[in-house]
N, C-alpha and C positions, 0 to 999 in steps of 0.2 A: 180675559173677559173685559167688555169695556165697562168702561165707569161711569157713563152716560146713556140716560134711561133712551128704548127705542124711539120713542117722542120725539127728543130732544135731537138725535141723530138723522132723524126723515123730515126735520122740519125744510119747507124748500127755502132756500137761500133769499136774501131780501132784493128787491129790484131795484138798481144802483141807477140813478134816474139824474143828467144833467139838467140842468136851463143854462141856453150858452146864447150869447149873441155876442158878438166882437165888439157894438158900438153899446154905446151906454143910454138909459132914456127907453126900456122896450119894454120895462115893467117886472124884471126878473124876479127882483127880489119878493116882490109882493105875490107872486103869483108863489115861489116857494112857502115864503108865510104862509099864506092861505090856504094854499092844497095842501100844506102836512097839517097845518091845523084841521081843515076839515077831514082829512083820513082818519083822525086820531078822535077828534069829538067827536064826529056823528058817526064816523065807518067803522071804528073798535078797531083801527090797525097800532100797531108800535109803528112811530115811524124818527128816524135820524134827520134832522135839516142839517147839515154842513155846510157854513159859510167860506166860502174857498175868493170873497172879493176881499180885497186890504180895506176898502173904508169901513167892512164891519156891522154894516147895517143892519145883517139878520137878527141877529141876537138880539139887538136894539128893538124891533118891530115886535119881536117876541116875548118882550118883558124881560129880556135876559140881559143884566147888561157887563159887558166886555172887560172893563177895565177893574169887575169883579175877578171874575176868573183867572185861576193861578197856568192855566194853561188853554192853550186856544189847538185853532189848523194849525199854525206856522211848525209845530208839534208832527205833525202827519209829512213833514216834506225833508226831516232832517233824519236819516240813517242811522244818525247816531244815536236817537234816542229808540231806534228799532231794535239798534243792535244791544244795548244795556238793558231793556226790556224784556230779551229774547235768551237771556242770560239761563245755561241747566232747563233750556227746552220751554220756560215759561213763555206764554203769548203775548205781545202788545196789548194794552188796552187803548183807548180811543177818549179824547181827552172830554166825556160827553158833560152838558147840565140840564137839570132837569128844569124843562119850563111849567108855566102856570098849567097846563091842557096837560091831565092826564095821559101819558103814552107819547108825550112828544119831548124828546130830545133836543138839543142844540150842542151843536160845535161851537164857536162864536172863531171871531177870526179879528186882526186889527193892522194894524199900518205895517206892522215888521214881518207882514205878510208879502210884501213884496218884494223883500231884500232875500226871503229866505233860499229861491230857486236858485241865489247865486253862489250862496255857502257853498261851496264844495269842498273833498277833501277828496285822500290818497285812494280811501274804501268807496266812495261815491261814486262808482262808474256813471250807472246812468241817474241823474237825476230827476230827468220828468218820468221815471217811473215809480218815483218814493212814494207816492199818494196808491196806487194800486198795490203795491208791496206792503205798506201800511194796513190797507181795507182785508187784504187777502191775510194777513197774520192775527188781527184782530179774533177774541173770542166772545165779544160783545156782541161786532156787529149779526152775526145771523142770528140773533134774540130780536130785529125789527123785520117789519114788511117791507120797508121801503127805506131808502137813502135816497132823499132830494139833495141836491148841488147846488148854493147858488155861485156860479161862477164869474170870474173877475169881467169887463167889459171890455176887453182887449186883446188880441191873440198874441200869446207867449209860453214861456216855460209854466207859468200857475196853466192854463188854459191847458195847457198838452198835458198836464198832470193831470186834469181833470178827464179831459176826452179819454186817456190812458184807463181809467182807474173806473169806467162805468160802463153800461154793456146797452143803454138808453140816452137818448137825448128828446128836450121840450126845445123848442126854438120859440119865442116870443120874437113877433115881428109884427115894430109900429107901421100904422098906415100910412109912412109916407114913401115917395120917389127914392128918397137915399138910401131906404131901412132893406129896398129890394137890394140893392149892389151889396151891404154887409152881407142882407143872405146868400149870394153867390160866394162869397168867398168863404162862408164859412164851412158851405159844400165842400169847396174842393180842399177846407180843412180835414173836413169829416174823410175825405176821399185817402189823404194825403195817412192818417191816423190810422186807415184800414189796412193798407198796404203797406207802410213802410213803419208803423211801429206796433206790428203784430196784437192789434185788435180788430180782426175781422168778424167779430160778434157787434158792431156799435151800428146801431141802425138809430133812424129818427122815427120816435114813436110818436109826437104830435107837434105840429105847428099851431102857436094861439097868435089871433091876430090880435092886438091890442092899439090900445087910444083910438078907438075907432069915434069917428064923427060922421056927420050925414052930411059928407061932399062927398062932388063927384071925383077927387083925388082917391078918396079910403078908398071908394066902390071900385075904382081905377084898377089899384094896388090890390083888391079883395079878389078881383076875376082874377087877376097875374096869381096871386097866390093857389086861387082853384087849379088853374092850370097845370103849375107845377107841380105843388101838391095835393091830385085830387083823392087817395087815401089817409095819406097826414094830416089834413088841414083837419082840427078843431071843428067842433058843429055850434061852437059858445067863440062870437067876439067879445073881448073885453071892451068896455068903453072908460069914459072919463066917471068918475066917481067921488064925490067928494068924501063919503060917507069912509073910503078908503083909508085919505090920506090923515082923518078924525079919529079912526081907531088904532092907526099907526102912532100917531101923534102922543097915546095913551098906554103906546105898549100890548094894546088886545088884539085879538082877530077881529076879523069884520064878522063873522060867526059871535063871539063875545058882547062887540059892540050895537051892531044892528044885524041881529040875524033875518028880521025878514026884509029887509032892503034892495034893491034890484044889484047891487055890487055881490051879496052874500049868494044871492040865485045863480046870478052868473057865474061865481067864483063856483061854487057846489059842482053843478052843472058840469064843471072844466075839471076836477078834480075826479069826479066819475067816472068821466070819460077819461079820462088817466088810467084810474084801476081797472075798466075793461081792456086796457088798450097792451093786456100784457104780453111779452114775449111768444110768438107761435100763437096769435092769434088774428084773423084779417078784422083790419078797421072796418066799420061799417059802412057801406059801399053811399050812403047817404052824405059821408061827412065832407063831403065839397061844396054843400049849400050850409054854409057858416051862421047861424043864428045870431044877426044883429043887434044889439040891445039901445033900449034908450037911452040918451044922455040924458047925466044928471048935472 
C-alpha cells in the first residue's frame, strides 16, 4: 500500500521553466523575480526561483541574501552530493530558503558556481546532466507549480545544465540589432539540446521583448521578432522602469514596492501570460501584436 495520500500522488508535476539568453543586459533576472513573485502573491501558486547565474543576483533582489546560506545551486551540479543523499533509497533534497512572499522559494547561487561544471570525477560521467538528475530525485520539488531558472548569460556547461534539466524556455530579448544574432544562436542551441542531448520535450514557450524605447530601432527589432516568433512572442513589452531598479535596490518585488505602477502592470500582465502558456496548449493566435508600454 502506498504511504502517500491519492492527492499527493495526482498532483501534476511542476513547470520547469528557463529564462536563457547567451548575452548578458536582457533583463533575466528581474523578469524571474517578478513573475515567481507574482505567481505566488497574487496567483496562490508555490513557486521555486533557481538562481543557476554565479554573480548570484537572485537571491539578492528577493531579500535573500547568499553569503547567508549554508548551501546554494553549486549543490545541484555536484553527484557527489546526490550520491550521499541518495544513501538506503532516501531522496535528494534541494538546497531551498524561504523568501519574504509567502509560497516563494529561492535557491540562491554565488561565484563558486562557475568553477563547479569543472569538478569532475571517476562517477561523473555526464556532467551537464547533474542539474536534471538533481530535479528528477528531488522529493521537494513536485510540492511547487513552477520552477523559474534564472540562467548564467553565456553558453556553456551551467547553460546545457539548465537547457538539460527543463522541459520550457522564456527568451528575454532586448530591442537592439545585436540582441537578434544572440537569439539566433541560441536557437540553434535549443535545436542542438533537442537532438543530441535527449531533450526533445524543450520547446520555447515565450519570447518577452524587453528595454523597449520609442525608436525606430525597437519597432525595427519588434517586427523581426513578430515574424519569427509570431506564437511566442509575448503580447506585454517590457520597457525601462525606474520604479524597478528602486524595489530591487530594497530587496522587494515591484508588486511589494509599487504595486500599481505601469512596471508592476506590465510585469503581471507577462506573468499571466506565462501560466496560460502551459505545455499542450496553442498561444493565442493575437500574441504577435506585443503591447508597448510607456516609458518611465
Amino acid at each position: 500500500m502506498s504511504r502517500h495520500p491519492t492527492h499527493e500522488t495526482s498532483r501534476p508535476a511542476p513547470r520547469r521553466i528557463a529564462f536563457v539568453n547567451e548575452k548578458g543586459g536582457s533583463a533575466k533576472t528581474t523578469l524571474v523575480a517578478s513573475l515567481a513573485a507574482h505567481l505566488s502573491l497574487n496567483r496562490g501558486h508555490r513557486v521555486l526561483a533557481l538562481d543557476m547565474d554565479p554573480q548570484g543576483h537572485l537571491g539578492k533582489v528577493l531579500g535573500v541574501d547568499p553569503r547567508a546560506c549554508k548551501r546554494s545551486s553549486v549543490d545541484l551540479l555536484l553527484d557527489e552530493v546526490l550520491d550521499e543523499d541518495s544513501l538506503d533509497g532516501a531522496r535528494v533534497d534541494l538546497p531551498t530558503q524561504p523568501s519574504r512572499i509567502p509560497g516563494l522559494d529561492v535557491i540562491v547561487a554565488s561565484k563558486a558556481l562557475a568553477l563547479a561544471p569543472g569538478i569532475e570525477s571517476d562517477e561523473m560521467v555526464d556532467p551537464t546532466g547533474s542539474l536534471r538528475r538533481h530535479l528528477d530525485a528531488s522529493q521537494t520539488l513536485p510540492s511547487y507549480d513552477f520552477l523559474l531558472i534564472d540562467s548564467a548569460p553565456s553558453f556553456g556547461a551551467l547553460t546545457l545544465n539548465v537547457l538539460r534539466g527543463v522541459d520550457e524556455l522564456v527568451i528575454p530579448v532586448p530591442l537592439t540589432y545585436l540582441a537578434l544574432d544572440g537569439c539566433a544562436e541560441l536557437l540553434r542551441t535549443v535545436h542542438t539540446v533537442r537532438t543530441r542531448f535527449a531533450n526533445p520535450r524543450l520547446r520555447i514557450s515565450m519570447v518577452i521583448p524587453t528595454f523597449y524605447r520609442r525608436t525606430r530601432l525597437a519597432h525595427e527589432v519588434l517586427d523581426r521578432l513578430k515574424e519569427r516568433f509570431p506564437k511566442e512572442l509575448a503580447h506585454t513589452a517590457l520597457g525601462y522602469h525606474v520604479k524597478i531598479d528602486e524595489a530591487q535596490s530594497r530587496g522587494l518585488s515591484i508588486f511589494e514596492y509599487a504595486p500599481k505602477d505601469r512596471a508592476a502592470r506590465a510585469l503581471a500582465a507577462l506573468a499571466e501570460e506565462l501560466e496560460l502558456r502551459r505545455p499542450g496548449t496553442e498561444p493565442n493566435e493575437t500574441a504577435h501584436t506585443a503591447h508597448v508600454p510607456e516609458t518611465s
